[in-house]
N, CA, C and O atoms as a CHARMM CRD file, in Angstrom:
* protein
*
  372
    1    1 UNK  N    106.53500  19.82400 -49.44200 PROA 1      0.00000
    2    1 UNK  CA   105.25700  20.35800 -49.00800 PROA 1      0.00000
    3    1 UNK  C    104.70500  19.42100 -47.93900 PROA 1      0.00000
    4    1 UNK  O    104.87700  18.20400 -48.00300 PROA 1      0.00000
    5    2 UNK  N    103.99000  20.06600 -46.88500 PROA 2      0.00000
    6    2 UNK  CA   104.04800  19.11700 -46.01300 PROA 2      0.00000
    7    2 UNK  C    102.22700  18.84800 -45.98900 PROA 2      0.00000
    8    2 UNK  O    101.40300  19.68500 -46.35600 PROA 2      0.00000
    9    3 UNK  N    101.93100  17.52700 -45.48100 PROA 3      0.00000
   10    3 UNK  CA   100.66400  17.08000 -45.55300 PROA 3      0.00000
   11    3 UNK  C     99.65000  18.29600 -45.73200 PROA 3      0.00000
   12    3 UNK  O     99.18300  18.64600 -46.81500 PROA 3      0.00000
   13    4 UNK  N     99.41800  18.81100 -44.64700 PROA 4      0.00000
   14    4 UNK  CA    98.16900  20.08600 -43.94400 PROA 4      0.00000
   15    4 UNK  C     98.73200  21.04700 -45.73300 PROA 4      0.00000
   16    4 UNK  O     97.95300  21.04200 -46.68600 PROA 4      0.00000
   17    5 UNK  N    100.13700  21.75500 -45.81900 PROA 5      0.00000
   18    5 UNK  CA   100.03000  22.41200 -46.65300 PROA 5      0.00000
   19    5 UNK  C     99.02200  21.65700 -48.03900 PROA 5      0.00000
   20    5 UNK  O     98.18600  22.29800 -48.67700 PROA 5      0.00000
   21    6 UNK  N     99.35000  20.21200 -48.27100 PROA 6      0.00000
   22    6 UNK  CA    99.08600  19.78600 -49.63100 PROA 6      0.00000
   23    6 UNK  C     97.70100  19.83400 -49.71100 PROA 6      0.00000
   24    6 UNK  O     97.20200  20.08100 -50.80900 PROA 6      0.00000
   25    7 UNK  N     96.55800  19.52700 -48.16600 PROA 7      0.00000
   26    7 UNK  CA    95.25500  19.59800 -47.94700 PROA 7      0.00000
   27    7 UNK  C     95.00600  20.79700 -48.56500 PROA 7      0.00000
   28    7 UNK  O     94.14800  20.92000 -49.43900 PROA 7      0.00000
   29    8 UNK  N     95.89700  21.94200 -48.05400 PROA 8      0.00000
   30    8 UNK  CA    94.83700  23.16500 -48.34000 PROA 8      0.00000
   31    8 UNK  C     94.99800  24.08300 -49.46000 PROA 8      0.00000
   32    8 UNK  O     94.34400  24.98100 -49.99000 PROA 8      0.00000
   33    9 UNK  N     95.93700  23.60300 -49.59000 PROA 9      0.00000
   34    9 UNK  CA    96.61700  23.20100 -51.85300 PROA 9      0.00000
   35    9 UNK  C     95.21200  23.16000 -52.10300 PROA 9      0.00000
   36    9 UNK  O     94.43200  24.09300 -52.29700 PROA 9      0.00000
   37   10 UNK  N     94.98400  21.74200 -52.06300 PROA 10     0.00000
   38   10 UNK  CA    94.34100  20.96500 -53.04400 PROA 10     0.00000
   39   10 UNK  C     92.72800  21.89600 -52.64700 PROA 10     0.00000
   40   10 UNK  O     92.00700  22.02500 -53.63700 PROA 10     0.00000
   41   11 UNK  N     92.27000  22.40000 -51.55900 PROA 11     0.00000
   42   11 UNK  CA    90.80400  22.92200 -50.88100 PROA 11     0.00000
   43   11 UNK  C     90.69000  23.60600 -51.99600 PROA 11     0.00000
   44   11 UNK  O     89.87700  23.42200 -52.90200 PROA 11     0.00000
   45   12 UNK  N     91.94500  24.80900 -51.87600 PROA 12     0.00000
   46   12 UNK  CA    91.99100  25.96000 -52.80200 PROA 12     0.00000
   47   12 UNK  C     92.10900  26.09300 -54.46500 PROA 12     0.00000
   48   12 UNK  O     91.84200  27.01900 -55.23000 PROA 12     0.00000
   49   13 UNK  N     92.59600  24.83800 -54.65800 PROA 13     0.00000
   50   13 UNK  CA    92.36400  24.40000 -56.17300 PROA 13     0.00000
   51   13 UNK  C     90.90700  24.32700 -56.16300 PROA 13     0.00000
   52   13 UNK  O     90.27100  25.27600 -56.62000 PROA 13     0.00000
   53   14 UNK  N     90.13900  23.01600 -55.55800 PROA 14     0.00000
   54   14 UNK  CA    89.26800  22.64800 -55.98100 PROA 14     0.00000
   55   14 UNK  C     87.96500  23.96900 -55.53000 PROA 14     0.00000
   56   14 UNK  O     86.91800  23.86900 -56.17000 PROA 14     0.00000
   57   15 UNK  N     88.01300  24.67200 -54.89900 PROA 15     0.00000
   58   15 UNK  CA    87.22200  26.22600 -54.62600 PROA 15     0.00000
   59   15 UNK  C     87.66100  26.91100 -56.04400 PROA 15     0.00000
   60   15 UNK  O     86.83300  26.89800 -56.95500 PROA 15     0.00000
   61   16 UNK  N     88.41800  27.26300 -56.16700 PROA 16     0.00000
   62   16 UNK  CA    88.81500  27.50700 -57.53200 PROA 16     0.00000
   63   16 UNK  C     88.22400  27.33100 -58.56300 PROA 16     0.00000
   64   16 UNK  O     87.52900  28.13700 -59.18200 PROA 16     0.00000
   65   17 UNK  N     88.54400  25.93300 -58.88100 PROA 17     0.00000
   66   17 UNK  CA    87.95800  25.20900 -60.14800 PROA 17     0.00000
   67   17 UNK  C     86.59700  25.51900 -60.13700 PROA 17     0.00000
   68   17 UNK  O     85.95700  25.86200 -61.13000 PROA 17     0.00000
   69   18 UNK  N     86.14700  25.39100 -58.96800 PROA 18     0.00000
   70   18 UNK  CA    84.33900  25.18500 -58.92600 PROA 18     0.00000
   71   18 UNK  C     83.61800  26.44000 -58.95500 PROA 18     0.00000
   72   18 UNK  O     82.41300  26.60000 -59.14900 PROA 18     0.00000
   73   19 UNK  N     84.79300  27.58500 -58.66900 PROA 19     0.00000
   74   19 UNK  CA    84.29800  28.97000 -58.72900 PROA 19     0.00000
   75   19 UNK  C     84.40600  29.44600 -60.45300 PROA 19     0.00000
   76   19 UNK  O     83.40600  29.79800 -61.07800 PROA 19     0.00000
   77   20 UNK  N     85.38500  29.40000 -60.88400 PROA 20     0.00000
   78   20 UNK  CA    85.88900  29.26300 -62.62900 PROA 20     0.00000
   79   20 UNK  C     85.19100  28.53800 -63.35800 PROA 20     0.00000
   80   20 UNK  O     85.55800  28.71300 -64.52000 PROA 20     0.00000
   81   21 UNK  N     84.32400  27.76800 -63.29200 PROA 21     0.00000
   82   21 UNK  CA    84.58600  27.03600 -63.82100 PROA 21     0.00000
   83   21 UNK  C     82.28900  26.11400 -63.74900 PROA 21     0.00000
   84   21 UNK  O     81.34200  26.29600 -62.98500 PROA 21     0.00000
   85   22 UNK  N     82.46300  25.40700 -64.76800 PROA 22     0.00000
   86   22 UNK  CA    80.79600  24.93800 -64.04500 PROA 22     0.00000
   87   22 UNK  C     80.58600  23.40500 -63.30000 PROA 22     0.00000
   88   22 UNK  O     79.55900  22.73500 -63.18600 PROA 22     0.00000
   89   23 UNK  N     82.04300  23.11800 -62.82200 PROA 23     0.00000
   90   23 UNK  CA    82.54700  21.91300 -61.98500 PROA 23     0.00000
   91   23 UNK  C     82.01800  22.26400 -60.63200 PROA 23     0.00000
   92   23 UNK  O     82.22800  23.25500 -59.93300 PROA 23     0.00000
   93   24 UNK  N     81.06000  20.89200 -60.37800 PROA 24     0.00000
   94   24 UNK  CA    81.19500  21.07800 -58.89300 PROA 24     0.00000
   95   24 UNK  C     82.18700  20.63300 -57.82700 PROA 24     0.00000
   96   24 UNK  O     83.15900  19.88700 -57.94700 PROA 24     0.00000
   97   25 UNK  N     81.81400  21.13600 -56.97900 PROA 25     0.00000
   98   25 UNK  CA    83.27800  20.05000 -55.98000 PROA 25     0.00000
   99   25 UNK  C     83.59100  19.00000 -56.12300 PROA 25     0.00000
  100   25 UNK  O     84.70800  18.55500 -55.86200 PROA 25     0.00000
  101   26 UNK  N     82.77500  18.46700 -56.51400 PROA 26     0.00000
  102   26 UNK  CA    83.06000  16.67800 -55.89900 PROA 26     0.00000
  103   26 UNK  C     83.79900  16.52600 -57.91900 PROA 26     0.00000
  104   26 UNK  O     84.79400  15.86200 -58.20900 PROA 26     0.00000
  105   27 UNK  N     83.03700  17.25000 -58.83300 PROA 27     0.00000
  106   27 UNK  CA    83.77200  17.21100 -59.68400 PROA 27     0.00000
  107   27 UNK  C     84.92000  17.31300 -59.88800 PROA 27     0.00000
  108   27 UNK  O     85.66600  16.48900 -60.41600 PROA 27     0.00000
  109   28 UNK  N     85.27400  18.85600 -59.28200 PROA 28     0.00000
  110   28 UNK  CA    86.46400  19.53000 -59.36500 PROA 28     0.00000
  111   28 UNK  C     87.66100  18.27400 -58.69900 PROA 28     0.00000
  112   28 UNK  O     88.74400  18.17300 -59.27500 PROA 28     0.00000
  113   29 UNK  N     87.36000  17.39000 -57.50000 PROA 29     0.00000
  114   29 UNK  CA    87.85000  16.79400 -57.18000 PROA 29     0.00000
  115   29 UNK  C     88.54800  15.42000 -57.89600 PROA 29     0.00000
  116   29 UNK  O     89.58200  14.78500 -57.69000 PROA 29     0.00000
  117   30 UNK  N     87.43900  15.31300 -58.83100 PROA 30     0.00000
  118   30 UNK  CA    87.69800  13.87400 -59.75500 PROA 30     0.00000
  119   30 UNK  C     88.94900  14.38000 -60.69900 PROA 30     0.00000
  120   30 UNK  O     89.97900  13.72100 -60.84500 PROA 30     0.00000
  121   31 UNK  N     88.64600  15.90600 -61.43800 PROA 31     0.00000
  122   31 UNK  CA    89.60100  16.45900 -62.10000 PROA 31     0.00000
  123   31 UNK  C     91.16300  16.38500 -61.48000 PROA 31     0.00000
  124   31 UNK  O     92.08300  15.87400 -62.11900 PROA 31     0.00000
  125   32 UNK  N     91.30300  16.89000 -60.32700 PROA 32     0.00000
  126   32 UNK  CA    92.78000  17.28900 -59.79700 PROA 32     0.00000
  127   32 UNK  C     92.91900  15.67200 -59.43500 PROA 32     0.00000
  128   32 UNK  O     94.07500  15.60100 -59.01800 PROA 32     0.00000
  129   33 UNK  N     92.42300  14.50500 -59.38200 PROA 33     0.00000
  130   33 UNK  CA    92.60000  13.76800 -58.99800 PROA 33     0.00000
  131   33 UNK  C     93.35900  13.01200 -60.35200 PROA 33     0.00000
  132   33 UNK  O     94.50300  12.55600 -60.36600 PROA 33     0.00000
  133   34 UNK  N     92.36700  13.02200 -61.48100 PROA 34     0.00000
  134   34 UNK  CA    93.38300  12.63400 -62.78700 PROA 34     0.00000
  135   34 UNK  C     94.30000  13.44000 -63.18300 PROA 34     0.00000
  136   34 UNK  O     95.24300  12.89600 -63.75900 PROA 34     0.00000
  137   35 UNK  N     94.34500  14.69600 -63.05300 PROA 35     0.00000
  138   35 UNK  CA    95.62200  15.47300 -63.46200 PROA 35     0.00000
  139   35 UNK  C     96.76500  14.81800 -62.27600 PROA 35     0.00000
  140   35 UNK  O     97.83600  14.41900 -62.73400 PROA 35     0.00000
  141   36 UNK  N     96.59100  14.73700 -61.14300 PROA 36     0.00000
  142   36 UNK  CA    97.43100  14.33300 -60.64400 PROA 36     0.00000
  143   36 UNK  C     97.98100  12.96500 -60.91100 PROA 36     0.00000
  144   36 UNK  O     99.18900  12.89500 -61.13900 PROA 36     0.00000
  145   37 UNK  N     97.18800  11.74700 -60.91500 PROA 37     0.00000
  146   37 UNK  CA    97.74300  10.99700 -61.45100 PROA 37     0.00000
  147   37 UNK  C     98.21800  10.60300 -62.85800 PROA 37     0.00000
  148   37 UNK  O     98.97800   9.68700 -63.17200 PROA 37     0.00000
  149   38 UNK  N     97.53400  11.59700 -63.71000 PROA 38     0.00000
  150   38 UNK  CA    98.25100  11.60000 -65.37800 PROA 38     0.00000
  151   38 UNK  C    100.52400  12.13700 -65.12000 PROA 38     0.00000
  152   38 UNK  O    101.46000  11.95200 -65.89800 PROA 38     0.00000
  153   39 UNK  N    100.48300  12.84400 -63.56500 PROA 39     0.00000
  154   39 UNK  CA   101.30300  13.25900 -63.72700 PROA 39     0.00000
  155   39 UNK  C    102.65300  12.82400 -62.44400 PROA 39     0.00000
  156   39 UNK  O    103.69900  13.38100 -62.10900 PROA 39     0.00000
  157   40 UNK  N    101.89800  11.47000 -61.98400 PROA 40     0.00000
  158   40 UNK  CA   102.66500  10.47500 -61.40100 PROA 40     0.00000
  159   40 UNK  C    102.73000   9.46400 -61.71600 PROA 40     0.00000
  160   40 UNK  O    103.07800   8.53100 -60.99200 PROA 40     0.00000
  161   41 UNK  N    102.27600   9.36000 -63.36800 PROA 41     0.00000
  162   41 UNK  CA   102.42500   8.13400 -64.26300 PROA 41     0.00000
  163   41 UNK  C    104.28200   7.88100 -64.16200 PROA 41     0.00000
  164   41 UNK  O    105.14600   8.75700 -64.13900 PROA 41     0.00000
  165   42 UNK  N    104.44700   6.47300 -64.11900 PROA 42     0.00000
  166   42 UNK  CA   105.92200   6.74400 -64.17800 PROA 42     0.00000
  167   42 UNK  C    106.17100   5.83800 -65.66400 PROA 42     0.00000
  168   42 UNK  O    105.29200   5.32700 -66.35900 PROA 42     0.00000
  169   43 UNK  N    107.45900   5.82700 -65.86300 PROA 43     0.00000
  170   43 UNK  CA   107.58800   4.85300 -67.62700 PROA 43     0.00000
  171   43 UNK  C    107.04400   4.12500 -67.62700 PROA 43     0.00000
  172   43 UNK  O    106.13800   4.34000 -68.43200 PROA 43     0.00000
  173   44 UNK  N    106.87200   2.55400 -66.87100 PROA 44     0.00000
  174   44 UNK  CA   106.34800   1.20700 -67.11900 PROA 44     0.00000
  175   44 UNK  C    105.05300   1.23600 -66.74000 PROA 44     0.00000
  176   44 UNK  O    104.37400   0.26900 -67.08600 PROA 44     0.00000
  177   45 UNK  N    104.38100   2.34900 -65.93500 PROA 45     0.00000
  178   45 UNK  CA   103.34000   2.19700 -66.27200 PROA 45     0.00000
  179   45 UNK  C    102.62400   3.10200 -67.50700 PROA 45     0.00000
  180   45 UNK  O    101.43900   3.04200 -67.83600 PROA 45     0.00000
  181   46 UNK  N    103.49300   3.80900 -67.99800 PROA 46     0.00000
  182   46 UNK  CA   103.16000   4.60000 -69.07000 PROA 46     0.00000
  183   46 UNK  C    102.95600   3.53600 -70.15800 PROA 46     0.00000
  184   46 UNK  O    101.90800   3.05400 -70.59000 PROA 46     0.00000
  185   47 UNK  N    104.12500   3.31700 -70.45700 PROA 47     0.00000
  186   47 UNK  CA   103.88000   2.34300 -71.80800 PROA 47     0.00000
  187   47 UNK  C    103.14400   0.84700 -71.73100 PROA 47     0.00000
  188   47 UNK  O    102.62000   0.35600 -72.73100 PROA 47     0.00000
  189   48 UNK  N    103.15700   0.34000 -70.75200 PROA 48     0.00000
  190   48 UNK  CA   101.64300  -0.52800 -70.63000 PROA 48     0.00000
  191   48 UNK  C    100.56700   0.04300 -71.21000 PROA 48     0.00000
  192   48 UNK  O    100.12600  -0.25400 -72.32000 PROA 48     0.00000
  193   49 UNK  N    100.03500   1.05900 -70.29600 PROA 49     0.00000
  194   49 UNK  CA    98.60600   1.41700 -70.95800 PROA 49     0.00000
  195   49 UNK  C     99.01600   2.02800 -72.10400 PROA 49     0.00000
  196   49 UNK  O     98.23100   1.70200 -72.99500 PROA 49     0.00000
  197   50 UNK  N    100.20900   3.05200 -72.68400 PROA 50     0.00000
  198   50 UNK  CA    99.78300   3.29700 -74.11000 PROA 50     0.00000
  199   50 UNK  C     99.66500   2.28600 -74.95100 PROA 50     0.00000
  200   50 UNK  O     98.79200   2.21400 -75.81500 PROA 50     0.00000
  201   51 UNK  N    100.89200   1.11400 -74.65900 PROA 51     0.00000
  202   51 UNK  CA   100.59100   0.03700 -75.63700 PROA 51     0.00000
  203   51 UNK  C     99.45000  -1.04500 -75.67500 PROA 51     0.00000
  204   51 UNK  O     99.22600  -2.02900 -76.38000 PROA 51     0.00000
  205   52 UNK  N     98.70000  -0.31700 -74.39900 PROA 52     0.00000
  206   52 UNK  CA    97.29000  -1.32100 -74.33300 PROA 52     0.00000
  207   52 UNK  C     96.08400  -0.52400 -75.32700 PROA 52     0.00000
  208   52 UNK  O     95.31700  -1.03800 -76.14200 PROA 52     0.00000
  209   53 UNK  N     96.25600   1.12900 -74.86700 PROA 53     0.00000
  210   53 UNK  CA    95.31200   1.33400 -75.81600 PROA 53     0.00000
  211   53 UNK  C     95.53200   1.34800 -77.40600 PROA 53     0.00000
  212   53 UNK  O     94.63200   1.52900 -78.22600 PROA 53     0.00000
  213   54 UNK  N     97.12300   1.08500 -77.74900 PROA 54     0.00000
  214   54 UNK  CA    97.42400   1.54800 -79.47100 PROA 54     0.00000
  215   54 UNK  C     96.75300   0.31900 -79.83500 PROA 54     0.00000
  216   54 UNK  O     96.17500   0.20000 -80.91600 PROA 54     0.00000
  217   55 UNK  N     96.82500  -0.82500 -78.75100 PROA 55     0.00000
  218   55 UNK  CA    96.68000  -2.36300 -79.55000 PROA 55     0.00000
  219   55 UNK  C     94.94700  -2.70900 -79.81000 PROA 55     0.00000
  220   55 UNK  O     94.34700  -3.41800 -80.61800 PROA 55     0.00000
  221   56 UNK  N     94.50500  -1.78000 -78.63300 PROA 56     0.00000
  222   56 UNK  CA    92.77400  -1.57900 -78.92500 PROA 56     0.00000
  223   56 UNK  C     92.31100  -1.06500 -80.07800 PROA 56     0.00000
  224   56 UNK  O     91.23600  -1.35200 -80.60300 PROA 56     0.00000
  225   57 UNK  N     93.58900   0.13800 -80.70800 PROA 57     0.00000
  226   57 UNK  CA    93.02700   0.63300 -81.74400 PROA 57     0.00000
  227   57 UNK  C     93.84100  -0.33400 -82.94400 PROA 57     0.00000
  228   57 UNK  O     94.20600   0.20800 -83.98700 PROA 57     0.00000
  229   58 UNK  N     93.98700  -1.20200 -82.80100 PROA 58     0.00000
  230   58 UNK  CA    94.76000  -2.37300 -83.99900 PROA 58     0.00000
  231   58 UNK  C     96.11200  -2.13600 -84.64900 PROA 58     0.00000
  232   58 UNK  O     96.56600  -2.73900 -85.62200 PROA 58     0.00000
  233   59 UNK  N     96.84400  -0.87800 -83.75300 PROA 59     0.00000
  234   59 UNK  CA    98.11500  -0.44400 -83.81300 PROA 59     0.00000
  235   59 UNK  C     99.16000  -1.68600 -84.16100 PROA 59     0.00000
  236   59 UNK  O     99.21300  -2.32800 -83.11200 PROA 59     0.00000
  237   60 UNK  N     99.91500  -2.25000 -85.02900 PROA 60     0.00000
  238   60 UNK  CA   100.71200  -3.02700 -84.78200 PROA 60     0.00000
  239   60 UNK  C    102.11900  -3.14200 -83.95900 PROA 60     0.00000
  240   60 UNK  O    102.75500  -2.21000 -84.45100 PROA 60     0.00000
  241   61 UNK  N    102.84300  -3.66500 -83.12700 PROA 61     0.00000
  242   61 UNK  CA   103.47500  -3.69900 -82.11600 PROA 61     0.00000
  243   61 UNK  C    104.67300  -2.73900 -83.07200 PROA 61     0.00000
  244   61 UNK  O    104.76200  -1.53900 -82.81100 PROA 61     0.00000
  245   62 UNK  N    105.16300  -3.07300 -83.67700 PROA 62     0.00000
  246   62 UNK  CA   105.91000  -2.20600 -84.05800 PROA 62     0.00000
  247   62 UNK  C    106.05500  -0.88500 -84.38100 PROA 62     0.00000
  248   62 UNK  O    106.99100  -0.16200 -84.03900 PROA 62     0.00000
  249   63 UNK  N    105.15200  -0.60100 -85.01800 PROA 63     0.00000
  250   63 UNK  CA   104.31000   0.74100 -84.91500 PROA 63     0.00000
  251   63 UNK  C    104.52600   1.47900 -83.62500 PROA 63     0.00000
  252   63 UNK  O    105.13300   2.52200 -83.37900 PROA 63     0.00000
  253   64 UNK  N    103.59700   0.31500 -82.58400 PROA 64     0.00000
  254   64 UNK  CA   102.82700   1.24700 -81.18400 PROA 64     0.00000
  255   64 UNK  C    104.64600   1.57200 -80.60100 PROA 64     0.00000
  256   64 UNK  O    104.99200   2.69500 -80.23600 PROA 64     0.00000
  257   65 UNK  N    105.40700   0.61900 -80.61900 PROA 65     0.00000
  258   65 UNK  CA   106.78900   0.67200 -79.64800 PROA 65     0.00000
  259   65 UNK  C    107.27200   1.85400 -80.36300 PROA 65     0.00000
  260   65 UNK  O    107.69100   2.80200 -79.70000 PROA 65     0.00000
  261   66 UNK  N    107.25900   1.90400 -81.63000 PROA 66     0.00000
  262   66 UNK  CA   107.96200   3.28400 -81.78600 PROA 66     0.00000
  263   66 UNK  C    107.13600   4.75000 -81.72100 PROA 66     0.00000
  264   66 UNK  O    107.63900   5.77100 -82.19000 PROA 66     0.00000
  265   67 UNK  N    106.30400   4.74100 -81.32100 PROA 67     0.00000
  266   67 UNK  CA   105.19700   5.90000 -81.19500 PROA 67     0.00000
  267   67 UNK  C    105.61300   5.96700 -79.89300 PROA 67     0.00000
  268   67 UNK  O    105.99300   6.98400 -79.31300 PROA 67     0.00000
  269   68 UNK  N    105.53300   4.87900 -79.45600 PROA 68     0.00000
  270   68 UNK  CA   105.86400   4.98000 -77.57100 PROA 68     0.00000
  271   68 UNK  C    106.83200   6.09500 -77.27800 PROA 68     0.00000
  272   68 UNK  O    106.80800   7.15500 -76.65100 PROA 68     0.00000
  273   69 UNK  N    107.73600   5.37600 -78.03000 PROA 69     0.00000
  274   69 UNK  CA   109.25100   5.91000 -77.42100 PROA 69     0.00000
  275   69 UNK  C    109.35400   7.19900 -78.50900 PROA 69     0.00000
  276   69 UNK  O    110.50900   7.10700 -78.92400 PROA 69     0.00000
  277   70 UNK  N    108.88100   8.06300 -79.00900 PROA 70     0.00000
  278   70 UNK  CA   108.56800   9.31400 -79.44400 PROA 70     0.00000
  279   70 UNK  C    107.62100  10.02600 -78.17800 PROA 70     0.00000
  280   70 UNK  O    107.85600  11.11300 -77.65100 PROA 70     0.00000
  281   71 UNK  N    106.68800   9.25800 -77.90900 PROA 71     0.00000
  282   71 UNK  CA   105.78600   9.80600 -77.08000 PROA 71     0.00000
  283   71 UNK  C    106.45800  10.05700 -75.49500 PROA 71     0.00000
  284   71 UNK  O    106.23300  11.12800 -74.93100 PROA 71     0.00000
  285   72 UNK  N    106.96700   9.41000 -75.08800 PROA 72     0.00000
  286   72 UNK  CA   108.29300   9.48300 -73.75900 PROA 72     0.00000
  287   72 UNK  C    108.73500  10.37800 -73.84900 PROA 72     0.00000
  288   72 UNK  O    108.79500  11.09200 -72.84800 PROA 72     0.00000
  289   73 UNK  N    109.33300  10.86700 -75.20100 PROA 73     0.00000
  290   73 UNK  CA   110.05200  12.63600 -75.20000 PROA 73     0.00000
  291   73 UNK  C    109.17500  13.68200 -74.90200 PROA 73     0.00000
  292   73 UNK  O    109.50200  14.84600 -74.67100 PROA 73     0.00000
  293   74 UNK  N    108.04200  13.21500 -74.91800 PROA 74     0.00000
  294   74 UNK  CA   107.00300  14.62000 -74.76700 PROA 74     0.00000
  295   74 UNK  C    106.44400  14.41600 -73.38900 PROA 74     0.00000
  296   74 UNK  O    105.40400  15.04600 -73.20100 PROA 74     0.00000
  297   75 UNK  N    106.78400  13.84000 -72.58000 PROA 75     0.00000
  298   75 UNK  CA   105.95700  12.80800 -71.44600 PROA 75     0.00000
  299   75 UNK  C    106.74600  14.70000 -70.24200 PROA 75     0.00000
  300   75 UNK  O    107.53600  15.63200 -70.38700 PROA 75     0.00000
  301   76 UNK  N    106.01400  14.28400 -69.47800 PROA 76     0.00000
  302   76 UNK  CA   106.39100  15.21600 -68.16400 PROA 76     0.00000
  303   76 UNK  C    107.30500  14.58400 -66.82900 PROA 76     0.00000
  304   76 UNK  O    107.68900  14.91100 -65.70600 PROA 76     0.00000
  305   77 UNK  N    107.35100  13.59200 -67.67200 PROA 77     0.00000
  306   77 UNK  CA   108.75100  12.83800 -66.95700 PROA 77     0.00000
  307   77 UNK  C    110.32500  13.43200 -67.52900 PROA 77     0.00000
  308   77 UNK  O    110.52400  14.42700 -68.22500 PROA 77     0.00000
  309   78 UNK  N    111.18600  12.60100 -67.05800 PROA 78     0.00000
  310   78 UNK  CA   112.26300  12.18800 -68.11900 PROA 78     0.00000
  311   78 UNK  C    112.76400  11.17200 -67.38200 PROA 78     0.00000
  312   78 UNK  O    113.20700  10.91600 -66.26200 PROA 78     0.00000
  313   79 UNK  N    112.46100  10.55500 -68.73200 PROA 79     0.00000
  314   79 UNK  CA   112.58200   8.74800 -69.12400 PROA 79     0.00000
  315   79 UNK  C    113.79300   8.59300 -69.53700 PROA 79     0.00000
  316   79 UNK  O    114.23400   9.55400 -70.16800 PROA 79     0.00000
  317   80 UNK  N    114.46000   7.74000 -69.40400 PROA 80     0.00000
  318   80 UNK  CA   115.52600   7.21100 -69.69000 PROA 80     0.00000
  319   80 UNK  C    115.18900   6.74900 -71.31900 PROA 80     0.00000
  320   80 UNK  O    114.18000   6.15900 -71.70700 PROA 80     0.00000
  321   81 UNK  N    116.39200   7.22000 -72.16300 PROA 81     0.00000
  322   81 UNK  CA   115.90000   6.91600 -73.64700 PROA 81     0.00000
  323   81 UNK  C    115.93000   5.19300 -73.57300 PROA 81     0.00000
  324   81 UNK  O    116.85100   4.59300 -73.01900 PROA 81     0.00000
  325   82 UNK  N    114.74300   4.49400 -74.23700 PROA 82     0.00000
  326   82 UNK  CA   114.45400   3.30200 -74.27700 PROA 82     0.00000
  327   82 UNK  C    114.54400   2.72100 -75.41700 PROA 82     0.00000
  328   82 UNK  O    114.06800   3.21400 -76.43900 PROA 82     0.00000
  329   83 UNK  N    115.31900   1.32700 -75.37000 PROA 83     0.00000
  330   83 UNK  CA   115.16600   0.76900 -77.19000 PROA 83     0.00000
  331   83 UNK  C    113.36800   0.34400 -77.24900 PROA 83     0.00000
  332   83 UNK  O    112.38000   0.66300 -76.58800 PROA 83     0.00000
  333   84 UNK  N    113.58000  -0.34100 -78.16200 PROA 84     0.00000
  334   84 UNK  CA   112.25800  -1.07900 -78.83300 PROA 84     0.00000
  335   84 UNK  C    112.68400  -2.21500 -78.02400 PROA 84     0.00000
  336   84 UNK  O    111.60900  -2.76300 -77.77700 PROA 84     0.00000
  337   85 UNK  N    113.49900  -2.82700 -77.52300 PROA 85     0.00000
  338   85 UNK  CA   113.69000  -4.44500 -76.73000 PROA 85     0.00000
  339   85 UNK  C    113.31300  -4.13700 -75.42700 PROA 85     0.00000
  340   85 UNK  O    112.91700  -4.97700 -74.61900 PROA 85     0.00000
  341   86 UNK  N    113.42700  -2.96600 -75.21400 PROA 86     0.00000
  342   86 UNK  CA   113.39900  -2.40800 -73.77000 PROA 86     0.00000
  343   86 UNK  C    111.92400  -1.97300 -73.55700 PROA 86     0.00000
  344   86 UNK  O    111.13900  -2.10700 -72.61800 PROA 86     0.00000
  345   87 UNK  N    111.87200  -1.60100 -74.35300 PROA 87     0.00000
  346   87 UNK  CA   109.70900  -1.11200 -74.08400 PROA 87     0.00000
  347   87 UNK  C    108.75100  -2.68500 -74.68300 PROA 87     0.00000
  348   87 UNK  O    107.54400  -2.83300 -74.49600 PROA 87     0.00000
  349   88 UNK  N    109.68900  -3.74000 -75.42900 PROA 88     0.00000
  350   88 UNK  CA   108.54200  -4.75900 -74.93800 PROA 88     0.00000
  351   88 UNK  C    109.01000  -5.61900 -73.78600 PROA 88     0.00000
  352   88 UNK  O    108.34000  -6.54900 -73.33700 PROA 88     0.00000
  353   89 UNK  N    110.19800  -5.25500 -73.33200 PROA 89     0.00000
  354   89 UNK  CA   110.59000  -6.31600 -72.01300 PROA 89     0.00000
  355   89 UNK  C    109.13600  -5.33800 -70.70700 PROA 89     0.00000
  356   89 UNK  O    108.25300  -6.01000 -70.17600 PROA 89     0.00000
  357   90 UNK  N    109.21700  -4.24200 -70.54300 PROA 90     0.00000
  358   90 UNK  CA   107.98100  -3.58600 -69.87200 PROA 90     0.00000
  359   90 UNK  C    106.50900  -4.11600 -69.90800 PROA 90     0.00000
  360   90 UNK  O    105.59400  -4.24100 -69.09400 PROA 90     0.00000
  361   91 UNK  N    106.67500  -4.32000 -70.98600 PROA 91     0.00000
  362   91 UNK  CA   105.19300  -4.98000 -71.46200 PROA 91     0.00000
  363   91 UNK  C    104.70900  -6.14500 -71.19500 PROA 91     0.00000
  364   91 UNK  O    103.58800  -6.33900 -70.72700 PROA 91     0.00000
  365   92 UNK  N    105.64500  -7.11800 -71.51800 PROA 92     0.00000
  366   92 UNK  CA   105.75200  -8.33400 -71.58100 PROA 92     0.00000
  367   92 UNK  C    106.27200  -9.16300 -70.62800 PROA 92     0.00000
  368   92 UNK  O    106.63800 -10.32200 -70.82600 PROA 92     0.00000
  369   93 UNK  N    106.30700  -8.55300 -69.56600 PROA 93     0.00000
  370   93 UNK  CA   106.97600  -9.15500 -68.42100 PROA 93     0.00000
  371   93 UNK  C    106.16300  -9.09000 -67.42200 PROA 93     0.00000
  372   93 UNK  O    106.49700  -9.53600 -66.32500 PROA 93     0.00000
């Protein structure tokens, strides 16, 4: 898709949203802006922040690493299957 097309993508989303919807523009804009980046999350930065927020909620590491790597299968990526050594070398490095 080329630049101008992705501009007028995104015009017509956010006219959209704001017509559908009780988002205003500048709202509608904040929206496609996190959907988009929820969906150029890539692995290592995925499991950083999940394992930042499991550990906020007092998740223990063992726990959170294997929730992780359950949670990767459902992700809108595809991740390379990861051990538990492999999702705290991400973390921890």
């Amino acid at each position: 898709m080329t630049a101008a097309r992705a501009s007028a993508t995104f015009e017509e989303l956010r006219t959209h949203l704001s017509r559908t919807t009780s988002l205003s523009p500048s709202e509608a804009d904040r929206v496609i802006a996190e959907v988009l980046a929820y969906f150029d999350e890539d692995v290592p930065g995925f499991v950083r922040r999940r394992h930042a927020e499991l550990q906020a909620r007092g998740v223990r590491n063992d726990d959170a690493f294997e929730r992780i790597a359950a949670e990767l299968r459902t992700r809108p990526f595809s991740p390379p299957e990861l051990s538990v050594r492999q999702l705290r070398r991400i973390v921890y490095t």
